[in-house]
C-alpha positions as CSV (number, residue, x, y, z in Angstrom):
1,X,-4.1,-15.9,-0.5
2,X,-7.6,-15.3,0.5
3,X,-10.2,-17.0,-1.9
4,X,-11.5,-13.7,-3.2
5,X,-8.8,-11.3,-2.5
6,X,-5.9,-10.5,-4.4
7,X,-3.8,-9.1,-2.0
8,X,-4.0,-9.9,1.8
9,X,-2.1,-9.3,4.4
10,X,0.4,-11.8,3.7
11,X,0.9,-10.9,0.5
12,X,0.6,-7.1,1.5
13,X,3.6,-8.3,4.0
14,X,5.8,-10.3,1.1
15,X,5.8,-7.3,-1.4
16,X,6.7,-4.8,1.1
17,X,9.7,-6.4,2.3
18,X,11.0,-7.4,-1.3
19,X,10.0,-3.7,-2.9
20,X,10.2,-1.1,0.6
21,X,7.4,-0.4,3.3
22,X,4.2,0.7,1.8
23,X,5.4,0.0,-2.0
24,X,3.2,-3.0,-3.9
25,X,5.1,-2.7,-6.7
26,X,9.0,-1.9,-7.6
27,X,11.2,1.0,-7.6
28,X,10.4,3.0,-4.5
29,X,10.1,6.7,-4.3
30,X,12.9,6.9,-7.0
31,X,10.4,5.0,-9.6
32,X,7.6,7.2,-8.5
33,X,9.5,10.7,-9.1
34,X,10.6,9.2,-12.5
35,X,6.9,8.2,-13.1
36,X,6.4,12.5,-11.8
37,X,9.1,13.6,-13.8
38,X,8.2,17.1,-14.9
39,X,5.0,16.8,-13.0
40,X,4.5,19.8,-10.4
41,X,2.3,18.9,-7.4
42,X,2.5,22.1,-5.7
43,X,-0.9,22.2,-4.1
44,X,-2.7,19.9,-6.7
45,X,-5.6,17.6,-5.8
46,X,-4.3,14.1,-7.0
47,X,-6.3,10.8,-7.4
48,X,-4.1,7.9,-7.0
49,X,-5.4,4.9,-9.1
50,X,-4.8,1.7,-7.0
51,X,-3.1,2.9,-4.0
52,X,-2.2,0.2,-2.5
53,X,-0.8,0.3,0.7
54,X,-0.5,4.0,1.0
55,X,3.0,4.8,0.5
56,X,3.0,6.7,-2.8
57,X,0.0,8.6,-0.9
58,X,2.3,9.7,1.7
59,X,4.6,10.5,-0.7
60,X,3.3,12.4,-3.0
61,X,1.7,15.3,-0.1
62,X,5.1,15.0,2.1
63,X,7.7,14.7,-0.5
64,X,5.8,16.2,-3.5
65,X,3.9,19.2,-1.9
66,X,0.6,17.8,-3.0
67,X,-2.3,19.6,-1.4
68,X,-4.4,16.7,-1.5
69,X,-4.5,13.1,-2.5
70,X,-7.4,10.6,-2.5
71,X,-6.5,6.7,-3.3
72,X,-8.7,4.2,-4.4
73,X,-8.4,0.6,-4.2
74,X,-11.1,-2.1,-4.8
75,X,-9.6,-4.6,-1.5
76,X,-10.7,-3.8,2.0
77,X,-6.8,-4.9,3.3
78,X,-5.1,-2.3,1.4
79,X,-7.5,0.8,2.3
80,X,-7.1,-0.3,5.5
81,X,-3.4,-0.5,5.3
82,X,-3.4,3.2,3.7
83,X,-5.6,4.6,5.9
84,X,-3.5,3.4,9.0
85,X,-0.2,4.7,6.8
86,X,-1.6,8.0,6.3
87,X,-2.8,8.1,10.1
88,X,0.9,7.2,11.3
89,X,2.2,10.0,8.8
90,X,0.0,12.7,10.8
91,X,-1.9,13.5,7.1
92,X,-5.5,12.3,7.5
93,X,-6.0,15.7,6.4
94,X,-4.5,15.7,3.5
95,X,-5.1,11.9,2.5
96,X,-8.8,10.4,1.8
97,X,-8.4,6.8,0.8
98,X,-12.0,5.3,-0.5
99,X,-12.9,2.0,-1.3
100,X,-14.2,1.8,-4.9
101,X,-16.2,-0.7,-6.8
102,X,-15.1,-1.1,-10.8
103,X,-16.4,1.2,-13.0
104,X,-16.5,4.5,-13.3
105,X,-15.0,7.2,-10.5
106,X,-16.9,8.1,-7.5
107,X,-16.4,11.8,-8.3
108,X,-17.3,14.6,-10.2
109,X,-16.0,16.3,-13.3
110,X,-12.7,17.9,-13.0
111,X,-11.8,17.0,-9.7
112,X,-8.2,16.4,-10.0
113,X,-5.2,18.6,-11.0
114,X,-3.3,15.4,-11.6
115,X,-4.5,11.4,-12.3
116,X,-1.4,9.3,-10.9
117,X,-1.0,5.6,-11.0
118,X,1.6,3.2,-10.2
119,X,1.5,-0.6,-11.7
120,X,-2.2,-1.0,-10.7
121,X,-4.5,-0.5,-14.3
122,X,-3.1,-3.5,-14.9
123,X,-6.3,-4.6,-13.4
124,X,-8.6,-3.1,-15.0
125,X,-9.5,-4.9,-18.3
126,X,-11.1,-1.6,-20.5
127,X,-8.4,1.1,-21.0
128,X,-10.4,2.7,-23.4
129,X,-13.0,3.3,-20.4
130,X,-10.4,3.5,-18.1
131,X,-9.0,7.1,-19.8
132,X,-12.4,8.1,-20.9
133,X,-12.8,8.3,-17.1
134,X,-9.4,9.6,-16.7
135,X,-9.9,12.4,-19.0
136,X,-13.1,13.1,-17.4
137,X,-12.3,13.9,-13.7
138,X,-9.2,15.8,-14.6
139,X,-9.4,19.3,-14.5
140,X,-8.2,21.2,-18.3
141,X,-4.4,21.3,-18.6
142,X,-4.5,18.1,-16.0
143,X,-1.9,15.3,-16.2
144,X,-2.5,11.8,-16.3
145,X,1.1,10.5,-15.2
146,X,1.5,6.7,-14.5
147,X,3.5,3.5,-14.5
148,X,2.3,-0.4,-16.0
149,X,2.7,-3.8,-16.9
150,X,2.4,-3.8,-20.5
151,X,2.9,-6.2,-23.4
152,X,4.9,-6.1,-26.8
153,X,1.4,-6.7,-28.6
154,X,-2.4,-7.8,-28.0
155,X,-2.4,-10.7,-30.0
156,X,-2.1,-14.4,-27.9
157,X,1.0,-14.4,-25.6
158,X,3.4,-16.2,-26.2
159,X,3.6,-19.9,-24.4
160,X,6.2,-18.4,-21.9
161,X,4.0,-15.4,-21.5
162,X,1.3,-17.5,-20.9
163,X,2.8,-19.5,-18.0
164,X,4.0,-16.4,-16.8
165,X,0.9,-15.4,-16.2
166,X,-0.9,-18.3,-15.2
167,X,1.9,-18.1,-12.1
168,X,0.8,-14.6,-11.5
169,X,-2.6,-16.1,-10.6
170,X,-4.1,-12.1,-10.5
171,X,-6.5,-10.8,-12.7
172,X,-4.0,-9.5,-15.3
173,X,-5.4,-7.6,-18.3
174,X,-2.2,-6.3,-19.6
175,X,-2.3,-4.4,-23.1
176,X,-0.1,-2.7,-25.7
177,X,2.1,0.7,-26.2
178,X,0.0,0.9,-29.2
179,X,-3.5,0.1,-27.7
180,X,-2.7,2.8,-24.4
181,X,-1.6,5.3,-26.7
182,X,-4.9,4.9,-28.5
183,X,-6.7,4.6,-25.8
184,X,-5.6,7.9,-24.7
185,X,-6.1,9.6,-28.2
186,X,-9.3,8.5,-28.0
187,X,-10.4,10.4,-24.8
188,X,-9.0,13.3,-26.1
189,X,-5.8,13.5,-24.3
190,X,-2.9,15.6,-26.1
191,X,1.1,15.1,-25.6
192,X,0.6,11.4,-25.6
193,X,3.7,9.5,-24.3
194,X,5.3,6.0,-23.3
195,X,8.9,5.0,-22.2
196,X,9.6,1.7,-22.5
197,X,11.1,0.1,-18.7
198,X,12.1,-3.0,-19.6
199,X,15.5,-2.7,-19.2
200,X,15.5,-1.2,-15.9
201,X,13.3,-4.3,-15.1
202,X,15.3,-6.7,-16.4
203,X,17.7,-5.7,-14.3
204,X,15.8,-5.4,-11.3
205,X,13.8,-8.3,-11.9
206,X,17.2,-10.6,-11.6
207,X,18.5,-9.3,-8.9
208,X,15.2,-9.7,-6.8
209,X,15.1,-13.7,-8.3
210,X,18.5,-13.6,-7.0
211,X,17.5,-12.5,-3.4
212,X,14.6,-14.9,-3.3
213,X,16.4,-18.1,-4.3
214,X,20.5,-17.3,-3.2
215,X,21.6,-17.5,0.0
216,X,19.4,-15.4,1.7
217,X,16.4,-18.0,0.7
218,X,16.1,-19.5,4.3
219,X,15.2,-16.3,5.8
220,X,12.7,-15.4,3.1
221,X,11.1,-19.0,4.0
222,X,11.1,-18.3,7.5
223,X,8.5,-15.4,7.1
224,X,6.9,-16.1,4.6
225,X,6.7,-20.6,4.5
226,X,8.8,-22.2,2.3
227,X,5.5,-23.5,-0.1
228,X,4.8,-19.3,-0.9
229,X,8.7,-18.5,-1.4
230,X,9.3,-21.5,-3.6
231,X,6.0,-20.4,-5.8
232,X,7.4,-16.5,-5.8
233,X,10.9,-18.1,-7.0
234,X,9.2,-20.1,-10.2
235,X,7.3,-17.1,-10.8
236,X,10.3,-14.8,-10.8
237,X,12.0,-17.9,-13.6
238,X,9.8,-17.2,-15.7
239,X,8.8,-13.8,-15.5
240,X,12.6,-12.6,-16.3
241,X,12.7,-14.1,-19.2
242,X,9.9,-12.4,-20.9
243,X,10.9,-9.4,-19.0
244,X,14.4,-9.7,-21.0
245,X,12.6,-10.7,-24.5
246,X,10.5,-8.2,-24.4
247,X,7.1,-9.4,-24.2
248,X,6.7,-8.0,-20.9
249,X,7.3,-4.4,-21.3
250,X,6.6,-2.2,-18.4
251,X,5.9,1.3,-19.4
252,X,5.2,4.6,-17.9
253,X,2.8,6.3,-19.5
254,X,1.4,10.5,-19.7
255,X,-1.4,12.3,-20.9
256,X,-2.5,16.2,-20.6
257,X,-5.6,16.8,-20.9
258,X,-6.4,20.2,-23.3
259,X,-7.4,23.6,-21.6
């Protein structure tokens, strides 16, 4: 990948094809309406943390019924792949995606009916900040509904952990079930909740190592060059294993905010 970015267009490319058009992360729009579950978007304004590629975007006016939704992403390839996702989707109208620089949000109090994320805070090192802000641009009685790469606990990874990680070569800042639900307390958020996804994961975690490295390897070589697939497949080895241990708990997570 690009020296500074995280996500270019090849790896935009490689994630889409292993996870579905538009998704950076696993599950599709079956994930996301689990991640929504409950969740009416009726004509809410929605911010989508780390939007990616636009897809949940699209999603969540077309499918959902959101009124509005405005993504934010820190890389110019994915707002630029959003943008053009919401353009081909006819709902410029409906969809603002806005570059962002870390740090706090780009917009006023109690903007948002709903705070929606999927796999992306992951990235962002201060979750204490993180739902302060959170709390702050939701409107009272707002939902903060999301999806991320957690940990078992926030002491040193373990060695396979570690290389796990190193593999990853993003800026992970992954954190506990106990230090989100805190987190989240703190910032005055009420109805607290997280639901361990690990073994959905694991699951889906083995087949996708499965499709990478079985027969079907060649043709993921062909597109992508055989040094990136064979670095994806060592990855995927040791990812699994912590996924199955553990260690590596995805969660989703939800918050109301009072009023």
């Amino acid at each position: 990948m690009s020296e500074d970015i995280l996500y270019d267009q090849s790896h935009i490319g490689f994630l889409e094809e292993l996870w579905g058009e538009g998704f950076l992360s696993p599950g599709g729009p079956e994930e996301v309406a689990r991640v929504l579950d409950g969740v009416d978007l009726t004509g809410a304004k929605v911010l989508d943390i780390g939007c990616g590629s636009g897809a949940i975007a699209v999603l969540m006016v077309r499918d959902h019924g959101a009124a509005h939704v405005t993504g934010i992403d820190v890389e110019d390839p994915v707002c630029a792949a959003a943008r053009a996702r919401a353009d081909a989707a006819g709902l410029t109208e409906r969809i603002t995606i806005d570059k962002v620089t870390p740090g706090p949000f780009p917009y006023p109090d109690q903007s948002f009916d709903v705070v929606f994320s999927k796999d992306s805070i992951i990235h962002i090192p201060d979750k204490e900040a993180l739902a302060q802000e959170v709390f702050r641009v939701l409107k009272p009685g707002g939902i903060f509904a999301a999806s991320d790469w957690l940990r078992a606990h926030d002491g040193a990874p373990s060695p396979e952990m570690a290389h796990y990680i190193a593999l990853e070569a993003l800026d992970f800042a992954m954190a506990s079930p106990a230090r989100y639900r805190a987190a989240l307390a703190a910032a005055g958020f009420g109805d607290v909740a997280l639901v361990d996804r690990s073994p959905w994961y694991a699951e889906v975690a083995a087949a996708e190592l499965q499709e990478l490295s079985g027969p079907r390897r060649a043709t993921w070589e062909a597109r992508h060059g055989p040094d990136f697939i064979a670095h994806q497949i060592e990855t995927w080895t040791a990812m699994v294993p912590v996924i199955q241990s553990g260690e590596h708990c995805p969660h989703h997570i939800r918050g109301r905010k009072p009023g």
